[in-house]
C-alpha positions in Angstrom: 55.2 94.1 73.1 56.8 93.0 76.3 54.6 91.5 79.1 53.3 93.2 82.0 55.5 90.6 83.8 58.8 92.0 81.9 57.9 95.2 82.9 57.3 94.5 86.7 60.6 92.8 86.7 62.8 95.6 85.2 61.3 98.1 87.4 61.6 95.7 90.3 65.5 95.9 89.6 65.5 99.7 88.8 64.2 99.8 92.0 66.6 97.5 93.8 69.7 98.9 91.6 68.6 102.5 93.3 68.1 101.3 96.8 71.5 99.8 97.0 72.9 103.0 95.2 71.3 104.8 98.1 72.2 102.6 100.2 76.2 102.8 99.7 76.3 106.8 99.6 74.4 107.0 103.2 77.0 104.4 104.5 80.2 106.2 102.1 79.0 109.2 103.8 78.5 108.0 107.5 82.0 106.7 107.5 83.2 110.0 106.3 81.9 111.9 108.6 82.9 109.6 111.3 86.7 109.9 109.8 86.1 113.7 110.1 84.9 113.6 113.6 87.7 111.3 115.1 90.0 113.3 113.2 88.7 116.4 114.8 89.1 114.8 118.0 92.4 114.2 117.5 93.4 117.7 116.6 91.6 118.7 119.3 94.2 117.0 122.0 97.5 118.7 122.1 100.8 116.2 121.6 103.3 116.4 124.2 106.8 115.8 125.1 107.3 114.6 128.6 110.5 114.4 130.2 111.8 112.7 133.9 113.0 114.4 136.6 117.1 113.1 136.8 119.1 113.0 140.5 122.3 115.3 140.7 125.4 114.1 140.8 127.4 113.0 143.9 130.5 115.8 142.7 129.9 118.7 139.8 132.7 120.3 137.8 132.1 124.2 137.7 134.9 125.5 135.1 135.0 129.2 134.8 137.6 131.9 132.8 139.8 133.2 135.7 142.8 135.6 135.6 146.4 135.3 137.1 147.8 137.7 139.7 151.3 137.9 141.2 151.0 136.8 145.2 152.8 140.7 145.4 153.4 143.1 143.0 155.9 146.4 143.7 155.5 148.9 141.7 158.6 151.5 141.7 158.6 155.3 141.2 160.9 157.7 141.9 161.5 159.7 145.4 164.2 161.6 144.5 165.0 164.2 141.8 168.0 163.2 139.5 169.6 161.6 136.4 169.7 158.0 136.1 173.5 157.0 136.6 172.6 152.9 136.4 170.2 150.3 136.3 170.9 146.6 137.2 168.6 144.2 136.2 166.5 143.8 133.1 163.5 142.0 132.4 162.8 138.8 133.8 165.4 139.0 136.2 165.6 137.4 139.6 165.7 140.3 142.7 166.1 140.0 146.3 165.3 142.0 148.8 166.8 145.4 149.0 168.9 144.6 145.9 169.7 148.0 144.5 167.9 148.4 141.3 168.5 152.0 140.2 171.5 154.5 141.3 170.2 158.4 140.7 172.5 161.3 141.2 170.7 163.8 143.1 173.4 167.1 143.2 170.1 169.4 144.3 169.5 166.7 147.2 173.4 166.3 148.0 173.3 170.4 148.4 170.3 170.8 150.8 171.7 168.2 153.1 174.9 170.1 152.8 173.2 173.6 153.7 170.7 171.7 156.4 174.1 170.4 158.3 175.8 173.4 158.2 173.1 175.3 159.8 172.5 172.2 161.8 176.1 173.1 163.0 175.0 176.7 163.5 171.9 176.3 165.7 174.5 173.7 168.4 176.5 176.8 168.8 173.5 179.3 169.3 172.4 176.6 171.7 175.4 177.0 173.8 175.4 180.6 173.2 172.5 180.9 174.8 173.2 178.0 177.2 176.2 180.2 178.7 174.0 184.0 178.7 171.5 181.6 180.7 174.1 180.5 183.1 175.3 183.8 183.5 172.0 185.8 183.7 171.5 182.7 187.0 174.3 183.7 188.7 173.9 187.1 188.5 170.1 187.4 189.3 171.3 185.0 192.8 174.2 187.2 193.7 172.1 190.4 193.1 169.4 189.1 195.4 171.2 188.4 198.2 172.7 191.8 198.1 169.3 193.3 197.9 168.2 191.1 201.1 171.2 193.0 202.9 170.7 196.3 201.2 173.3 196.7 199.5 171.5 196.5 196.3 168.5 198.7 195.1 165.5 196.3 194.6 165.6 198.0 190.8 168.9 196.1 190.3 167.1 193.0 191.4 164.3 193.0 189.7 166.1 193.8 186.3 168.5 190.9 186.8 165.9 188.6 187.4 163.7 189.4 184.5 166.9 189.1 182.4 168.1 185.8 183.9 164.5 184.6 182.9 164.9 185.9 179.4 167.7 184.3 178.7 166.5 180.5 180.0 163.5 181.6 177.4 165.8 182.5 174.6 168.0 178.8 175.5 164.5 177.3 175.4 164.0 178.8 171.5 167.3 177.9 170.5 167.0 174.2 171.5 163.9 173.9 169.9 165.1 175.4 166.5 167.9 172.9 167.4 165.7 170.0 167.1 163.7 171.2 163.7 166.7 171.6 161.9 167.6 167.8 163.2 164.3 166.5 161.9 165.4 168.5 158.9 168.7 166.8 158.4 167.2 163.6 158.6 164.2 163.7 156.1 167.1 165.0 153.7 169.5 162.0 155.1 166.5 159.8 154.7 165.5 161.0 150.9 169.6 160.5 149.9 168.4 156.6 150.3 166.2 157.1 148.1 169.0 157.8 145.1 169.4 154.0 145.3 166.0 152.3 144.4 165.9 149.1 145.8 163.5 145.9 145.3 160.9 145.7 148.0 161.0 141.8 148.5 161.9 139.0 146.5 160.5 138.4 143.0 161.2 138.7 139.4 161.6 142.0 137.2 158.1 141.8 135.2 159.1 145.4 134.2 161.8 147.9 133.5 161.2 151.5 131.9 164.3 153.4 132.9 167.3 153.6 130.8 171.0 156.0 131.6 170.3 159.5 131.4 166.7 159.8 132.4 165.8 162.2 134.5 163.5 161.5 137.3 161.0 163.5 139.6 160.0 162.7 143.0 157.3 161.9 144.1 155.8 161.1 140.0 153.5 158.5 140.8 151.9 158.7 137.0 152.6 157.2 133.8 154.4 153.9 133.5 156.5 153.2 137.1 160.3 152.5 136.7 160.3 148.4 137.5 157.9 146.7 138.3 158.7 143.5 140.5 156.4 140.2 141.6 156.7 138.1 144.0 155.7 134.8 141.9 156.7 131.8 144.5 152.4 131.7 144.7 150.1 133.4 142.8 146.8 134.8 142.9 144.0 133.5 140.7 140.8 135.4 140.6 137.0 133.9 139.0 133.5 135.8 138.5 131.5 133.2 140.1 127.9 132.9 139.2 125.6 133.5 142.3 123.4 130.2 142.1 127.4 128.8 142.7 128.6 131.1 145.5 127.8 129.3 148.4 129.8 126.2 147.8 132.7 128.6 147.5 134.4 128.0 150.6 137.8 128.5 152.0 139.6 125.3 151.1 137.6 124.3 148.2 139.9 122.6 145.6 139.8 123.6 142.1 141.8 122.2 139.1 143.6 125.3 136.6 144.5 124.7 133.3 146.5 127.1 131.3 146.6 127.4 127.2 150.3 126.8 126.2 151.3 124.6 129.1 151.2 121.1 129.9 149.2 119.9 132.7 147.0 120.9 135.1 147.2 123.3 138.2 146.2 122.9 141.8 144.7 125.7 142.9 142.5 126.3 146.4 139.5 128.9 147.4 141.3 131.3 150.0 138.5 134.4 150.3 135.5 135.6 148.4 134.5 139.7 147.9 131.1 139.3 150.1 129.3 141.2 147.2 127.3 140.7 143.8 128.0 142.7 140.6 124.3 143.7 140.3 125.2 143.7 136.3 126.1 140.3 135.9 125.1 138.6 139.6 128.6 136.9 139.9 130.9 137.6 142.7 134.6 138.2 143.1 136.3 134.6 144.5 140.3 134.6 145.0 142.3 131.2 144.7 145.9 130.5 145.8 148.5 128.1 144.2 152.0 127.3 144.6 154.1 128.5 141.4 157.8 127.4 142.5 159.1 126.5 139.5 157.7 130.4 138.3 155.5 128.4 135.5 152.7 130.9 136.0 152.7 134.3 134.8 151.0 137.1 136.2 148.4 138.1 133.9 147.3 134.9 132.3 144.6 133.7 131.3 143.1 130.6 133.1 140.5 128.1 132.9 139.6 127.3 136.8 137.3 123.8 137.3 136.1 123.9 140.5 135.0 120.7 142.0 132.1 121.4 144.1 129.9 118.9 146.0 126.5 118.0 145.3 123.1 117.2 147.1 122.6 113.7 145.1 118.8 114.1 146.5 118.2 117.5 144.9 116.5 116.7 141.4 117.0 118.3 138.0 115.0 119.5 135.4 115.1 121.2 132.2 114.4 124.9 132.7 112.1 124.6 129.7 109.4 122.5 131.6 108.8 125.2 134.2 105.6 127.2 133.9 105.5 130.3 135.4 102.0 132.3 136.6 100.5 134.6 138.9 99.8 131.5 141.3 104.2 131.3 141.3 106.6 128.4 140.1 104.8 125.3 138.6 105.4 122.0 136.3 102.7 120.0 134.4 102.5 116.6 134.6 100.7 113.9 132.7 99.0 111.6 134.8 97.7 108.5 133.8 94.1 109.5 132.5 96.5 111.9 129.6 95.1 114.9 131.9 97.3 117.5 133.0 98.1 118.5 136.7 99.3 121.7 137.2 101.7 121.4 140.4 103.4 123.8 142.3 107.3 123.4 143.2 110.4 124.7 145.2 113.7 125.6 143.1 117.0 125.7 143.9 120.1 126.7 141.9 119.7 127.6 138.1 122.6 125.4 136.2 121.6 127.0 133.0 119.8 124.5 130.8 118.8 123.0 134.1 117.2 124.0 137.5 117.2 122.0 140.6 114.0 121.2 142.3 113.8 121.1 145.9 110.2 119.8 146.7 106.9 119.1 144.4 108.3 116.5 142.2 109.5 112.8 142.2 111.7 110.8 139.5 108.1 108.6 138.2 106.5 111.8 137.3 105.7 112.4 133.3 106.7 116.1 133.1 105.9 118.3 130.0 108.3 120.0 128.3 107.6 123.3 126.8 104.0 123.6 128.1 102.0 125.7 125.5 100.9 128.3 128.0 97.1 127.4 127.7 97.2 124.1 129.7 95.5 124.0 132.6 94.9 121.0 135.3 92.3 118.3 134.0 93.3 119.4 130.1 93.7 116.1 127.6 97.0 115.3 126.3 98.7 112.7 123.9 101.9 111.7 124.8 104.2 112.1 122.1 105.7 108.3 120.8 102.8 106.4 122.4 100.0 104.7 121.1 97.3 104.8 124.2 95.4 107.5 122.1 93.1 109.8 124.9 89.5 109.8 123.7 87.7 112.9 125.1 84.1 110.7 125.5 85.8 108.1 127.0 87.2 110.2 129.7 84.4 112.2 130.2 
């Protein structure tokens, strides 16, 4: 049988074995849950991207779809009824001014002026008709008075020959203005006979013809497709829907660079006038620009691609429009200050550039901003900074 002493001693090292058994699972265990606290801790601090507020350039390029318009544009319908006799330039052609286009024969016109002359001719001889009855009625109404002053006359005779002496100035009176109708007659006719020649307006290029030998026209159509169309191309027109936050750098003389697909090179073109108005649809207004075309380059119509070059407040900071946080207290950015909390501060904006805004007042360029906020952050809130290793520790900064 073993000893008393064997059996102390194995019972001493049960004893010890279980202890340090014990022993390992309470300090296994400790660990863990200190693992599972800090990483609780850890979870329990948002990570964060910060970004730095950036200066504006000195000069910005603004480019912007635009649209090409002739400096004038004449569009040409017909004033007189007719057939088309003639037509002498074609598409693309050079015009100048008063350069007879279209010749119309107008036989309908060519009679009324006829007919208006001849009774023109007509209402001159009723005129003097009546100019010699007046003359006459004169003498006789004076002769016949002064025979009634010596009684010779009845005062009958008198009064009837002044009454008609009166009648007849009022009848020369009615023929002399029916004289002058028919004269304002003759030349409105005279006038629309010009018209059978249709002539170019100024000096330009035929961007359109739609007449041919035999048509017949109406006067006064002012529908459908005119006959020619003619533009004055020596400068053209160039108009771009600016955006608002842009508007007010849009100044007469502001220089702009055009580029046009198919041709080589770039344009000079320069801000002459702006609508004064904002499409409430889109918030953009109307600008027009100017440049010279005299080698006729530039097309009416065409599409352009205008690059303004508008200066810049190099003070005026920039940030992206994701960092801004917007509440019922207004306009605000979070930064990360050097404790990892967050202080919500208010801010002024200025232009929206898209993916950026401008900032006025309320930041500077040292300033750890947060991008993309999660809405619950509020001042004195822990943050980790995401790529650094100075962890926050929530007890530490208690």
């Amino acid at each position: 049988m073993p000893s008393k002493r064997s059996v102390a001693a194995l019972l001493s090292g049960a004893l010890i074995g279980a202890a340090a058994l014990a022993w390992a699972g309470i300090t296994d265990r400790a660990k863990g849950m200190q693992e599972v606290d800090a990483w609780t801790e850890r979870q329990a601090v948002p990570t964060v991207r910060v970004v730095h507020a950036q200066r504006g350039p000195m000069n910005e390029d603004l480019s912007l779809p635009g649209s090409l318009s002739a400096f004038y544009t004449g569009t040409l319908y017909a004033r007189a009824s007719g057939y088309v006799t003639a037509w002498h330039k074609d598409l693309g052609a050079r015009v100048r001014k008063d350069e007879v286009l279209v010749e119309v024969s107008a036989p309908d016109l060519d009679q009324q002026l006829a007919e208006a002359r001849a009774t023109l001719t007509q209402l001159q001889a009723a005129v003097d008709q009546a100019q010699a009855n007046a003359d006459l009625s004169a003498a006789t109404n004076k002769r016949t008075a002064r025979l009634v002053s010596q009684g010779w006359s009845s005062e009958e005779r008198g009064d009837t020959d002044r009454f008609t002496a009166a009648s007849r100035t009022a009848a020369l009176s009615v023929a002399k203005a029916n004289l002058v109708a028919q004269q304002a007659n003759v030349s409105r006719l005279e006038e629309l006979t010009r018209f059978k020649e249709i002539k170019a307006p100024f000096d330009g290029v035929v961007t359109a013809r739609n007449v041919d030998i035999g048509d017949l026209l109406t006067a006064g159509g002012t529908s459908g497709r005119p006959l020619y169309r003619v533009s004055d191309i020596h400068r053209v027109r160039i108009y771009v829907n600016v955006p608002q936050a842009f508007l007010a750098a849009m100044k007469p003389g502001l220089k702009a660079s055009m580029r046009v697909p198919g041709l080589e090179g770039t344009f000079t073109a320069e801000v002459t006038s702006t609508a004064n108005a904002i499409a409430e649809d889109s918030r953009k207004g109307l600008v027009e620009l100017q440049a010279d075309n005299p080698d006729g380059r530039l097309w009416p119509g065409a599409f352009v691609e205008v690059q303004f070059h508008v200066p810049s407040n190099p003070g005026t900071l920039r940030v992206p429009a994701t960092a801004l946080v917007f509440n019922r207290n207004g306009t605000l950015m979070a930064q990360v200050q050097d404790d990892h909390r967050v202080a919500l501060k208010p801010v002024t904006l200025g232009r929206n550039l898209g993916n950026e805004v401008e900032v006025r007042a309320g930041i500077t360029t040292a300033e750890r901003l947060i991008d993309n906020p999660q809405e619950f952050l509020a001042s004195g809130d822990l943050v980790r900074v995401a790529g650094q290793d100075d962890t926050p520790h929530t007890a530490s900064a208690e």
